[in-house]
C-alpha positions as CSV (number, residue, x, y, z in Angstrom):
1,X,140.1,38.3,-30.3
2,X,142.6,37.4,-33.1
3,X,145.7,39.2,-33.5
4,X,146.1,41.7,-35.9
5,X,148.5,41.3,-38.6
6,X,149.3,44.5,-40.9
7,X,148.8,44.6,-44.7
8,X,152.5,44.8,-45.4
9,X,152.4,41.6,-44.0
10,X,149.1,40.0,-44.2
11,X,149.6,40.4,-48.2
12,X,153.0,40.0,-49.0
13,X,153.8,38.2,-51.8
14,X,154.9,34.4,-52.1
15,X,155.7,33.8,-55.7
16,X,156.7,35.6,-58.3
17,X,153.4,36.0,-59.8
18,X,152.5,38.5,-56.7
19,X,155.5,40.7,-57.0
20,X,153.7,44.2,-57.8
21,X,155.8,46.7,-60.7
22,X,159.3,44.1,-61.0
23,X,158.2,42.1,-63.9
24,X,161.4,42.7,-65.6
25,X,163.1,41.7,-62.4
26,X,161.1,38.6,-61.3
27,X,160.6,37.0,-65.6
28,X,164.8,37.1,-65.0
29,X,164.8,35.2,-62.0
30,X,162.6,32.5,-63.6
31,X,164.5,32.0,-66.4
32,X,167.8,31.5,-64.7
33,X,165.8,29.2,-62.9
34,X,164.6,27.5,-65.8
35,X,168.0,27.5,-67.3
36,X,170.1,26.4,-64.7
37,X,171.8,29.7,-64.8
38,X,171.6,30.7,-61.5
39,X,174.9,32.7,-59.8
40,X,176.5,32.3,-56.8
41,X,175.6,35.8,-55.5
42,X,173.0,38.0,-56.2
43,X,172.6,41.8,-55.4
44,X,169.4,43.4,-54.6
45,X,169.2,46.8,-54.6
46,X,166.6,49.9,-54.7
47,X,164.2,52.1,-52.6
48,X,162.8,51.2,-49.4
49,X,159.8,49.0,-49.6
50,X,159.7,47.8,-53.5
51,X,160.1,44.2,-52.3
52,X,163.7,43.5,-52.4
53,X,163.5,41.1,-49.3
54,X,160.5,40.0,-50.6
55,X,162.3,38.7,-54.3
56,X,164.9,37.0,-52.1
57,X,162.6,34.8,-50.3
58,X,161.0,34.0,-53.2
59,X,163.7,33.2,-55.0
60,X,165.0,31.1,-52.2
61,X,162.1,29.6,-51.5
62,X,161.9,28.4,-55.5
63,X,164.9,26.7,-55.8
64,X,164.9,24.6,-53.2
65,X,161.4,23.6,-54.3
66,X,161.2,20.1,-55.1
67,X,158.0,19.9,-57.5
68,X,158.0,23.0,-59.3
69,X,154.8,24.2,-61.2
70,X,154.5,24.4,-65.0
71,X,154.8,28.6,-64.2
72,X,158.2,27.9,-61.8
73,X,156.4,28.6,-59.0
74,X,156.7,26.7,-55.7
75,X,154.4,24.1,-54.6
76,X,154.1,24.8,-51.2
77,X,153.4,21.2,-50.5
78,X,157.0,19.7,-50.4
79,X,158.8,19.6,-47.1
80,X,160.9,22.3,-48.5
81,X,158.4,24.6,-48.4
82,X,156.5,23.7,-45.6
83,X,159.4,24.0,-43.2
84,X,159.7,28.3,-44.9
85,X,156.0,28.8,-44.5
86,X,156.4,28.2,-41.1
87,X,159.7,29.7,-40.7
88,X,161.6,27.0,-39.6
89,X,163.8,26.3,-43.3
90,X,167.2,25.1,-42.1
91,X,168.3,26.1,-45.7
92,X,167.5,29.3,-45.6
93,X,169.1,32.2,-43.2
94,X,168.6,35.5,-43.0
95,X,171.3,38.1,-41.4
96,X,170.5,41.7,-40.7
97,X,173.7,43.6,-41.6
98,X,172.7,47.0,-39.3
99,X,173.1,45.2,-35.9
100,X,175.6,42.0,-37.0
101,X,178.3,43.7,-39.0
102,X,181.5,43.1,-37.6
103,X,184.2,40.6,-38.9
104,X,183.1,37.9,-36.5
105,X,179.9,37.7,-37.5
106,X,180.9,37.3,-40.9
107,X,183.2,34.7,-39.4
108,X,180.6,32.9,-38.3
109,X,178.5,32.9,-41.3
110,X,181.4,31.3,-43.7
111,X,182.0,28.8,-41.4
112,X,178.5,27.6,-41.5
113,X,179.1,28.2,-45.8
114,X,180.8,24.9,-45.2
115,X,178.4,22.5,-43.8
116,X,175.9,21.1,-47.1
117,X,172.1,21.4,-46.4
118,X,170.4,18.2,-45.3
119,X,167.3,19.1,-46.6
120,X,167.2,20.6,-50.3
121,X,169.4,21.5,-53.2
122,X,171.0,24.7,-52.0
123,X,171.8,26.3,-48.9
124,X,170.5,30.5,-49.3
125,X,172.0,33.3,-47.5
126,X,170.0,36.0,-47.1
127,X,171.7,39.3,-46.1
128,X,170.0,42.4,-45.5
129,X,171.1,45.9,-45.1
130,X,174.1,44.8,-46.7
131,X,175.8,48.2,-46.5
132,X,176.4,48.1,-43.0
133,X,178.8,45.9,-42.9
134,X,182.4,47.5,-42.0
135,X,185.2,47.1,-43.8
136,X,187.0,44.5,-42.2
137,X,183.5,42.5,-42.9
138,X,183.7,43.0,-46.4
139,X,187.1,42.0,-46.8
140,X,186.7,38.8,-45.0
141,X,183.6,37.9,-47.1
142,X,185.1,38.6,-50.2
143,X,187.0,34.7,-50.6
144,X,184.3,33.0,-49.4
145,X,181.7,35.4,-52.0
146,X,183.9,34.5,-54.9
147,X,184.4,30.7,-54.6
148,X,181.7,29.4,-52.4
149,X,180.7,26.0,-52.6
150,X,178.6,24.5,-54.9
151,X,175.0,24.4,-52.7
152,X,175.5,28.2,-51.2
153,X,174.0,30.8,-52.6
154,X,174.1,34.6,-51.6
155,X,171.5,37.3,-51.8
156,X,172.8,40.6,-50.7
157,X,169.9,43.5,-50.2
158,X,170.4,47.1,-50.0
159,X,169.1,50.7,-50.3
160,X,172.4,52.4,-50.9
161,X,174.6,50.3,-53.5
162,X,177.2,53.3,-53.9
163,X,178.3,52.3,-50.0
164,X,179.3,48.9,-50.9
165,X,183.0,48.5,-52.0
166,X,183.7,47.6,-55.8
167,X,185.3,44.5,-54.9
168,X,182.0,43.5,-53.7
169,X,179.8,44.3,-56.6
170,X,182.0,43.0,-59.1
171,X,181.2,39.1,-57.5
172,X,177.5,39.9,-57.6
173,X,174.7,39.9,-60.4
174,X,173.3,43.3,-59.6
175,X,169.6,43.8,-60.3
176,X,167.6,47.3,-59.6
177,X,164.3,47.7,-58.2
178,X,162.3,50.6,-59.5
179,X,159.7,52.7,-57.2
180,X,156.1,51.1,-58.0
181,X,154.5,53.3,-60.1
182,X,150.9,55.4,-58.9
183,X,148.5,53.3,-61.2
184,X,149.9,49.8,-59.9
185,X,150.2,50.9,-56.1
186,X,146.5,52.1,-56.4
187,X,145.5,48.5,-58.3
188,X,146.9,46.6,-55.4
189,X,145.3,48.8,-53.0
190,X,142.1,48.0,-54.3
191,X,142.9,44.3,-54.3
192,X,143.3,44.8,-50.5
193,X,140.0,46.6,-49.9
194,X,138.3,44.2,-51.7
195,X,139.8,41.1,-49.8
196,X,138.9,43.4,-46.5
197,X,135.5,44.0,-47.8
198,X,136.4,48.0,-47.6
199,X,134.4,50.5,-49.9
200,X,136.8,52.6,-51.3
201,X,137.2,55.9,-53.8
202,X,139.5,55.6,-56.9
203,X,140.9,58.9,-55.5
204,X,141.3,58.1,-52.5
205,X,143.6,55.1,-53.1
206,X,145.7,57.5,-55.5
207,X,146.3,59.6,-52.7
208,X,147.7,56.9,-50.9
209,X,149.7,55.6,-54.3
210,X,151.1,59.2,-54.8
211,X,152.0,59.8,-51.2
212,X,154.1,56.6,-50.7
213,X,156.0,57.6,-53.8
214,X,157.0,54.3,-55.0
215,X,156.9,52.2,-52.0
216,X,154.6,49.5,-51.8
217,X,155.3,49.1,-47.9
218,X,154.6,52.7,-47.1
219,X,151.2,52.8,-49.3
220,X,149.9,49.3,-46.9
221,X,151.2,51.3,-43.8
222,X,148.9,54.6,-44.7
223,X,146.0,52.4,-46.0
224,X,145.5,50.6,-42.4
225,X,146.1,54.2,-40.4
226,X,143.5,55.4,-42.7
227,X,141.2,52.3,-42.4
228,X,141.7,52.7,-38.6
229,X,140.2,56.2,-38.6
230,X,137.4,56.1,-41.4
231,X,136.4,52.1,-40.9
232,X,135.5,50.4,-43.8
233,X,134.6,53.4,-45.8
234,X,137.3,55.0,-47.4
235,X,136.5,58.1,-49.0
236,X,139.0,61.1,-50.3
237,X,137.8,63.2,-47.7
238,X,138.9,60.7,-44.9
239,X,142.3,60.6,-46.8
240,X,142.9,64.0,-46.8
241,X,142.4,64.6,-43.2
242,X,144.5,61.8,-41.9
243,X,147.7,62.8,-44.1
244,X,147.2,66.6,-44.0
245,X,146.3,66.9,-47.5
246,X,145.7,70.4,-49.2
247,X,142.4,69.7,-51.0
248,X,142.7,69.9,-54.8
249,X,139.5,71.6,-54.9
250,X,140.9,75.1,-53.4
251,X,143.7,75.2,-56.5
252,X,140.4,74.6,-59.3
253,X,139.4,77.8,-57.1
254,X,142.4,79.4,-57.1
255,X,142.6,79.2,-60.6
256,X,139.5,80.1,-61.5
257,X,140.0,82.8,-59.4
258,X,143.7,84.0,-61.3
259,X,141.5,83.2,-64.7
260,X,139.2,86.0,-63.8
261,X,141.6,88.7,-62.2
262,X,138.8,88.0,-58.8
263,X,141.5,89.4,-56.7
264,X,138.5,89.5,-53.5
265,X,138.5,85.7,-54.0
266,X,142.1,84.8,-54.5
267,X,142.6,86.4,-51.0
268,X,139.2,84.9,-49.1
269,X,140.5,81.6,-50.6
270,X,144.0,81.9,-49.2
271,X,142.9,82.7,-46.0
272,X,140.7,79.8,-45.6
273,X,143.7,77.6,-46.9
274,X,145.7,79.4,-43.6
275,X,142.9,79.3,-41.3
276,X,142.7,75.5,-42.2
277,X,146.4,74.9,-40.7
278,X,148.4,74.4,-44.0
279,X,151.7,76.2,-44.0
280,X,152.1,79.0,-47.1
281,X,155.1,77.1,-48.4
282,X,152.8,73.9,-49.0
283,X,150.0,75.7,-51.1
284,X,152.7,77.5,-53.2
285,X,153.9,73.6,-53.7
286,X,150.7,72.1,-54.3
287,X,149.3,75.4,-56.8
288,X,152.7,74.9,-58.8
289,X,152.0,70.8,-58.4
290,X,148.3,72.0,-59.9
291,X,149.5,74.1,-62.8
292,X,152.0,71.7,-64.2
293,X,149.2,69.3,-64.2
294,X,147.1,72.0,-66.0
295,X,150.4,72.2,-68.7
296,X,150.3,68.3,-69.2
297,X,146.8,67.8,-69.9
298,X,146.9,70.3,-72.4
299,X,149.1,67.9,-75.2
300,X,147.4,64.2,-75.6
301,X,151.2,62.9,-75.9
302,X,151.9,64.1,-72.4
303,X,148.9,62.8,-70.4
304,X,150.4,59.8,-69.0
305,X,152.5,62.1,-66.9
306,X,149.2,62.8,-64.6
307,X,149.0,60.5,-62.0
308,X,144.9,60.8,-61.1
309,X,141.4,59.0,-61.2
310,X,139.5,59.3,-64.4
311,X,136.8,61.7,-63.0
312,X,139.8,64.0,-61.8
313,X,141.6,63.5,-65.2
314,X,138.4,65.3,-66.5
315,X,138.7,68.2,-64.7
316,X,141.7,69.0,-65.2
317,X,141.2,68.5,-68.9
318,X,138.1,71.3,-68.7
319,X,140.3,73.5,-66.9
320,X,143.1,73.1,-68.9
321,X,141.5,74.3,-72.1
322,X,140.7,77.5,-70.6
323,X,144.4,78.5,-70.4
324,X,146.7,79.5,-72.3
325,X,150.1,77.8,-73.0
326,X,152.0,80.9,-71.9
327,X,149.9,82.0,-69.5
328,X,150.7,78.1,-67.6
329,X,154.2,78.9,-68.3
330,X,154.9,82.2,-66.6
331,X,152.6,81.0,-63.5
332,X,154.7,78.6,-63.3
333,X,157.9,80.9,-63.5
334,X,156.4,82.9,-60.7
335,X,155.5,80.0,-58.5
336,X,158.8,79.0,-58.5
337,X,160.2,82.2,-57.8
338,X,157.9,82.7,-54.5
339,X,158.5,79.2,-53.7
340,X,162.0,79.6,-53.2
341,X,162.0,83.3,-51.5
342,X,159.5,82.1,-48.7
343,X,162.0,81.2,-46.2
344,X,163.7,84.4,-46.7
345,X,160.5,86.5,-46.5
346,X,159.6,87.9,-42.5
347,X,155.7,88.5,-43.6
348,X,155.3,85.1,-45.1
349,X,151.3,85.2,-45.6
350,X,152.1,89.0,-47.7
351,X,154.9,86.7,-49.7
352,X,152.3,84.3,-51.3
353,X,149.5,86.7,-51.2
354,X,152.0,89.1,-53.3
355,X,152.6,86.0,-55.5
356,X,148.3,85.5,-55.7
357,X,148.5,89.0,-57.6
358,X,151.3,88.5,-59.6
359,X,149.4,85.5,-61.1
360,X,146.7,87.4,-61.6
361,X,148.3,90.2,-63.3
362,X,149.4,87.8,-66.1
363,X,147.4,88.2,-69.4
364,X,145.8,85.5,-70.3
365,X,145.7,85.5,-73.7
366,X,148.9,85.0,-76.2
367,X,151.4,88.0,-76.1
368,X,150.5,89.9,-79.4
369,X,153.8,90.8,-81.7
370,X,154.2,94.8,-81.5
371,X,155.1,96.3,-84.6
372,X,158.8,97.8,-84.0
373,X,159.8,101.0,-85.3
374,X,160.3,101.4,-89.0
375,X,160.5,104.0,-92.0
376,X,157.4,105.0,-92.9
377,X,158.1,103.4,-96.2
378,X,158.5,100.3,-95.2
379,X,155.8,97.8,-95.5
380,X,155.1,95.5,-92.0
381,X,155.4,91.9,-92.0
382,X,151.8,89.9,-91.8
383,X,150.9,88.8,-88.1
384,X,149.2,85.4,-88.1
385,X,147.2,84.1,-85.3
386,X,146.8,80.8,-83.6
387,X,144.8,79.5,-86.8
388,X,147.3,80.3,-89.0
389,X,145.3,82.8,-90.3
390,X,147.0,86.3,-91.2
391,X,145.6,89.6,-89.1
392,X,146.9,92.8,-90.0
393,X,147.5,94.5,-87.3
394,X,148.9,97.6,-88.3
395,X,147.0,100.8,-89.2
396,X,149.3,104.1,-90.6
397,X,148.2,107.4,-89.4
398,X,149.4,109.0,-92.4
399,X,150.3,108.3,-96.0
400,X,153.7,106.7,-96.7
401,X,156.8,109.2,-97.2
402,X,157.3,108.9,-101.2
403,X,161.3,108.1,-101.9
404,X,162.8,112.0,-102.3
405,X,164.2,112.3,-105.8
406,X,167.8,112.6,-106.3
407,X,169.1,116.4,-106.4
408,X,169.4,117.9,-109.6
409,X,172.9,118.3,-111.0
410,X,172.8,122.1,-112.1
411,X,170.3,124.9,-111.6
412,X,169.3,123.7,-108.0
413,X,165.6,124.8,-107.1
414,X,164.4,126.7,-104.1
415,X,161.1,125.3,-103.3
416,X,158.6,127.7,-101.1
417,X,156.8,126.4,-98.4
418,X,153.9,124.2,-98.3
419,X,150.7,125.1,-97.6
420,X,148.5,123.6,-95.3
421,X,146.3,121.8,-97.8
422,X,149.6,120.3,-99.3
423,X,150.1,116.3,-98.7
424,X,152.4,115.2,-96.1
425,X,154.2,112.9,-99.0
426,X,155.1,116.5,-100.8
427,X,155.7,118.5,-97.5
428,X,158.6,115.9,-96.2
429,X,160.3,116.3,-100.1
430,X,164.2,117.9,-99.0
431,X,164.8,121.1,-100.5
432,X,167.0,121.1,-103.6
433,X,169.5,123.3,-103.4
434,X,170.2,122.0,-99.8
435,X,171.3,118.1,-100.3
436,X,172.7,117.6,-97.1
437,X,169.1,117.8,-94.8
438,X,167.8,114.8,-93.8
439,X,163.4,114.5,-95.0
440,X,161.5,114.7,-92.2
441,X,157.5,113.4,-92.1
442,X,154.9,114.0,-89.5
443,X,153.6,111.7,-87.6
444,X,149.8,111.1,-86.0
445,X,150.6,113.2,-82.7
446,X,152.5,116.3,-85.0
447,X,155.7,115.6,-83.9
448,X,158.4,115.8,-86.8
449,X,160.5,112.1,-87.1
450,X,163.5,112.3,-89.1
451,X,164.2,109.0,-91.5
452,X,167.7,108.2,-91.0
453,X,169.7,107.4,-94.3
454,X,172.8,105.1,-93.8
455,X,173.9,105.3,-97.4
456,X,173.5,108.9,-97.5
457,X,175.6,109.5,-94.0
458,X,178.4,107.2,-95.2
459,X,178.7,108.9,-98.2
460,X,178.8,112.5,-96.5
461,X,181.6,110.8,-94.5
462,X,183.7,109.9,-97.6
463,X,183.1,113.1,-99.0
464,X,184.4,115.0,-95.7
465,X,181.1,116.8,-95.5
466,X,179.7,117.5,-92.1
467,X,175.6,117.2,-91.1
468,X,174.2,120.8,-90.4
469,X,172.9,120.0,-87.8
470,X,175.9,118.9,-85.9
471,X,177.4,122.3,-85.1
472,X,181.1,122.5,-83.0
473,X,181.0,123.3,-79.4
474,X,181.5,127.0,-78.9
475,X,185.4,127.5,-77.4
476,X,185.4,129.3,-74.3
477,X,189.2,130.3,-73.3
478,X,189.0,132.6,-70.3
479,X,192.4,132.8,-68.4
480,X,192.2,132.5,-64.8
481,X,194.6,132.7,-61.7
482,X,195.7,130.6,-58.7
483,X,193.8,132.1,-56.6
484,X,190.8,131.5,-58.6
485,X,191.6,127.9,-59.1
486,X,191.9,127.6,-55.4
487,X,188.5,129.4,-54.6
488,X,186.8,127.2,-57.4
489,X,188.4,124.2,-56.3
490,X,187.6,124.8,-52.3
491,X,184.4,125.9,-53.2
492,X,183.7,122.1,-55.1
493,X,185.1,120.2,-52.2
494,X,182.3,122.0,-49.2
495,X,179.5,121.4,-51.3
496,X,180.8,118.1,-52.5
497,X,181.5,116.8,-48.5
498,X,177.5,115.7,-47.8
499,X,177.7,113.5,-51.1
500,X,181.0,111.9,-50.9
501,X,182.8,113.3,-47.8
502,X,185.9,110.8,-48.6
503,X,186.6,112.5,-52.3
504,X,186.3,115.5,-50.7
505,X,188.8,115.5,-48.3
506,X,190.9,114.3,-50.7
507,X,190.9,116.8,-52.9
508,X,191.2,118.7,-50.5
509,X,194.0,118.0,-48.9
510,X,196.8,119.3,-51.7
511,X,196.3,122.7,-53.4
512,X,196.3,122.4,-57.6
513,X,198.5,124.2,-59.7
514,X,197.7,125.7,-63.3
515,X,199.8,124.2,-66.3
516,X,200.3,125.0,-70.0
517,X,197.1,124.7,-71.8
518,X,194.7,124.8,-69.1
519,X,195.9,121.4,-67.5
520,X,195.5,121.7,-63.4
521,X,197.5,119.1,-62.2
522,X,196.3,117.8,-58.4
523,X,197.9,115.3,-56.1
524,X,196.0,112.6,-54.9
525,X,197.4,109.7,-52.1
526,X,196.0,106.8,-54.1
527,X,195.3,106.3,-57.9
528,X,192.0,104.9,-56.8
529,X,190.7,108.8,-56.1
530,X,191.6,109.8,-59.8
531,X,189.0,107.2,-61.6
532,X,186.2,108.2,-59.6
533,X,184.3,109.0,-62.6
534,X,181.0,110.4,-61.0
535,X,183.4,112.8,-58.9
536,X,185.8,114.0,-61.4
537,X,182.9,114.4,-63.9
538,X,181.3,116.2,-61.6
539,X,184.4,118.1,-60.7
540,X,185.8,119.3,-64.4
541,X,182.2,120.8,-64.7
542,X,182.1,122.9,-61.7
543,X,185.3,124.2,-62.8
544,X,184.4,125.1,-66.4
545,X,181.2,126.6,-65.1
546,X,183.1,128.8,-62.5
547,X,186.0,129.7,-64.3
548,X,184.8,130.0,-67.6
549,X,186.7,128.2,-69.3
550,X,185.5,124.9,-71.2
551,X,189.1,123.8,-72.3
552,X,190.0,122.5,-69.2
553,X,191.7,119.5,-68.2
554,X,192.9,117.7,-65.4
555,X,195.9,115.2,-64.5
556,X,195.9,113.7,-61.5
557,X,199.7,112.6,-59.2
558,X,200.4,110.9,-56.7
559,X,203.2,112.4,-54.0
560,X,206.4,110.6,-54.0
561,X,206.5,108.6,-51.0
562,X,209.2,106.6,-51.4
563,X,211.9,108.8,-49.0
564,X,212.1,107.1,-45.5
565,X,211.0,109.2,-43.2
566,X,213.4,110.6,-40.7
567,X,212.8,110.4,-36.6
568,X,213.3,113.9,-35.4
569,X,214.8,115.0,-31.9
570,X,213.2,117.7,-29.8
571,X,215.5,120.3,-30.3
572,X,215.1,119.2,-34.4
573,X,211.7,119.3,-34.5
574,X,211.6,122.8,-32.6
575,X,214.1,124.5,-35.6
576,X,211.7,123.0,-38.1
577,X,209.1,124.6,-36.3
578,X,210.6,128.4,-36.3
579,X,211.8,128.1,-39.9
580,X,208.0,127.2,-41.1
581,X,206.5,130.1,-38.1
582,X,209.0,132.8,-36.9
583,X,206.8,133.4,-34.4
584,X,207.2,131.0,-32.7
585,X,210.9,132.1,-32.1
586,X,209.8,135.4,-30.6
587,X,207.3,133.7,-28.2
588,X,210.3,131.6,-26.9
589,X,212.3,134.6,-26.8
590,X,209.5,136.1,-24.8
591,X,208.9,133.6,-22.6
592,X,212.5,133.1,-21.7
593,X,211.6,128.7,-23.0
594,X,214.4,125.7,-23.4
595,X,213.8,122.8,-24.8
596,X,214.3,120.4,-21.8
597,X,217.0,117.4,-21.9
């Protein structure tokens, strides 16, 4: 029985020509190569698995190639390449930063800088996981990185370039790897299959692509689990059991579903989603995930963002036309809202079924513009649909108000009242002799609306005429007592104590007294009482209401507070106690009591 040997390493690629999605990369290398332009020190950096190590062995395997091809590829027939095939170069060494990243192994890698290769052109160090390496390390491979000799060449490889010190980078021709894109990842996948002799689905394989996001290493890895528990049949549905794939099918559903307002099967289909084993969290990703693909295919421009087979491409498209632009829009909006209260939320399954309805109570079809509230006179604006075609889509109830004629200089005119048979247009005409009221017109329902005249109120301003209809408040000047005030005011703070029982007691606490002009001044401990708005509204009403009296104000004080106070002996505090109560003096007397020393 042979040994097996993984994808990610049974296929990896040995010239530049194999190098999957780093063509920009790799036509760069060649040329230097061409050119004679190669640096002392090269700097690979990107994600995880886009072939970084890959590109270094390459490119170290090339230049110390002996019989290039017409393409600069190696020969793999020199002894050059022979001894890497079989791993036993003597030109070429590779160091693993993570577990040899103290100074003395750097040490010991600049003393063997010195000694030429006896085989080949150039010496190649290869040094992975180059941002392991301590400080100390740095520093002492800085000389040797900057002047080496003529025959060494460096390639440093990393997945996190911003941990490597600038001193560093600055000796290094820096090149960045991009993630492999879906469509590639899915080419080469099928490249394997077919070199396996694997049936395969085109969605399937993008599955895979999409799930490695960008990492040809990953998608190999995934492809053999999968091949492992399918065989040599690889179908979607194989996919999406191994990885715990929501299937796309239940968002067409779901959709559908939302499309119709079938709030029964937005619900049955959620359950089956949670009876399944997916979390809520994931299906609120994945319908979100749908919709935007929904929005994309919906604009030829954008359909290069969707990452799918052909035959999935088309279903989306179908879908897509049935929904509108804003509906897509604010299901996405609501998505995202749900999406990022689920962790918060103690009934998750109510969260997303809550969100279900929400999506389902959007409208479908393209908000229609309301026609605002105008004069009656005024002609509304032409609404024009998606066509560009103009819809009216206002209907008057009643004729327009006709402009009321300007009042007649002399001889005003009493008109009598219309009858019932009279138009509305002659019924809403303002009375002559009475210039300042405002026409009224009746509406549909028979209630009166009054068109508001901005020129005609600015010029009753100028004029220092006053509207009718905006009498004076009636002034209500009862006198009242102290003892009234106190009732009033004692009265407001026990019915006020259930509402704000803080205010109250503050009010409370000092008695008010009456000053010129109806001002009651109270004392207060803190400002912070006084601008209690709802309380001191509340407050000036009750007394205006109980004391009749609506020219009432009130000033609020705070007690002076500034005297020190005064620490009071026994026999003090006892005389302060018989001036405020005498009778406490005659139950001492009584009693025959001393104060005791």
């Amino acid at each position: 029985m042979d040994n097996f040997i993984v994808s990610a390493r049974k296929y990896r690629p040995a010239t530049f020509r194999q190098v999957v999605g780093q063509q920009a990369i790799t036509s760069t290398l060649q040329n230097a190569i061409k050119n004679n332009h190669l640096a002392q020190a090269f700097l690979f950096t990107g994600p995880r698995g886009v072939g970084k190590t890959t590109c270094a062995r390459i490119l170290a395997k090339t230049i110390n190639c002996t019989n290039l091809n017409a393409d600069l590829e190696p020969c793999d027939q020199c002894e050059s390449c022979r001894s890497f095939n079989t791993n036993s170069s003597f030109n070429i060494h590779e160091l693993d930063a993570a577990s040899n990243n103290s100074v003395d192994d750097i040490r010991n890698l600049v003393e063997q800088v010195r000694i030429p290769p006896q085989v080949g052109k150039y010496k190649v160090y290869i040094i992975d996981e180059v941002h392991m390496l301590s400080t100390s390390a740095f520093n002492a491979f800085l000389k040797t990185l900057e002047e080496p000799p003529a025959y060494a060449k460096f390639i440093l490889a990393t997945t996190e370039k911003h941990k490597i010190i600038p001193t560093i980078l600055s000796r290094c021709q820096i090149f960045d790897f991009r993630r492999i894109t879906v469509e590639d990842t899915a080419n080469y996948l099928q490249y394997v299959a077919d070199n396996e002799h694997i049936t395969t689905d085109a969605e399937a394989l993008h599955i895979i692509a999409q799930k490695s996001d960008g990492a040809m290493r990953d998608a190999l890895s995934t492809f053999d689990q999968i091949v492992s528990y399918s065989g040599n049949n690889l179908t979607y549905k194989s996919v999406i059991e191994n990885l715990n794939i929501l299937d796309y099918e239940y968002f067409f559903r779901i959709t559908d579903s939302i499309l119709q307002r079938n709030i029964t099967d937005l619900l049955l289909v959620f359950n089956e989603v949670i009876e399944n084993g997916f979390d809520g969290q994931h299906f609120i990703m994945g319908l979100a995930e749908h919709l935007r693909s929904l929005l994309v295919m919906k604009n030829p421009e954008t359909i290069q963002l969707m990452h799918a087979s052909e035959q999935l491409k088309v279903r989306y498209k179908n879908q897509s036309s049935a929904c509108h632009q804003d509906f897509l829009f604010k299901a996405l909006d609501i998505c995202n809202q749900y999406d990022l209260k689920y962790k918060a939320s103690n009934n998750k399954r109510l969260h997303i079924e809550i969100a279900l309805l929400a999506l389902a109570d959007i409208n479908n079809q393209p908000a229609q513009v309301k026609a605002s509230v105008a004069p009656l006179t005024s002609k509304p604006e032409p609404i024009k649909n998606d066509a560009g075609e103009s819809k009216s889509t206002y209907q008057p109830v009643t004729k327009p108000v006709e402009k009321a004629p300007p009042p007649p200089v002399s001889k005003p005119e009493t008109q009598t009242p219309s009858s019932p048979a009279t138009p509305a247009a002659e019924r809403t005409k303002p009375e002559a002799a009475s210039p300042r009221k405002m026409p009224e017109s009746e509406t549909g329902n028979g209630k009166v609306m009054r068109n508001i005249s901005i020129k005609k109120s600015m010029d009753l301003i100028k004029n220092g005429k006053e509207n009718d209809d905006q009498k004076p408040v009636e002034v209500i000047d009862n006198p009242f007592t102290q003892q009234q005030l106190e009732t009033a005011w004692n009265t407001f703070c026990r019915a006020y104590e259930e509402k704000s029982p803080s205010f109250a007691n503050a009010l409370a606490k000092y008695v008010p007294a009456i000053g010129d002009k109806h001002v009651i001044t109270y004392k207060v401990d803190s400002l912070i009482i006084s601008k209690d708005t709802l309380g001191i509204s509340s407050l000036l009403e009750f007394l205006k209401k109980e004391l009749h009296n609506n020219q009432i104000t009130l000033t609020a004080t705070v007690p002076d507070k500034t005297e020190p106070k005064k620490a009071y002996t026994d026999r003090e505090k006892m005389e302060r106690l018989i001036e405020k109560y005498p009778a406490v003096q005659k139950l001492k007397d009584q009693f025959n009591l001393e104060i005791g020393f």
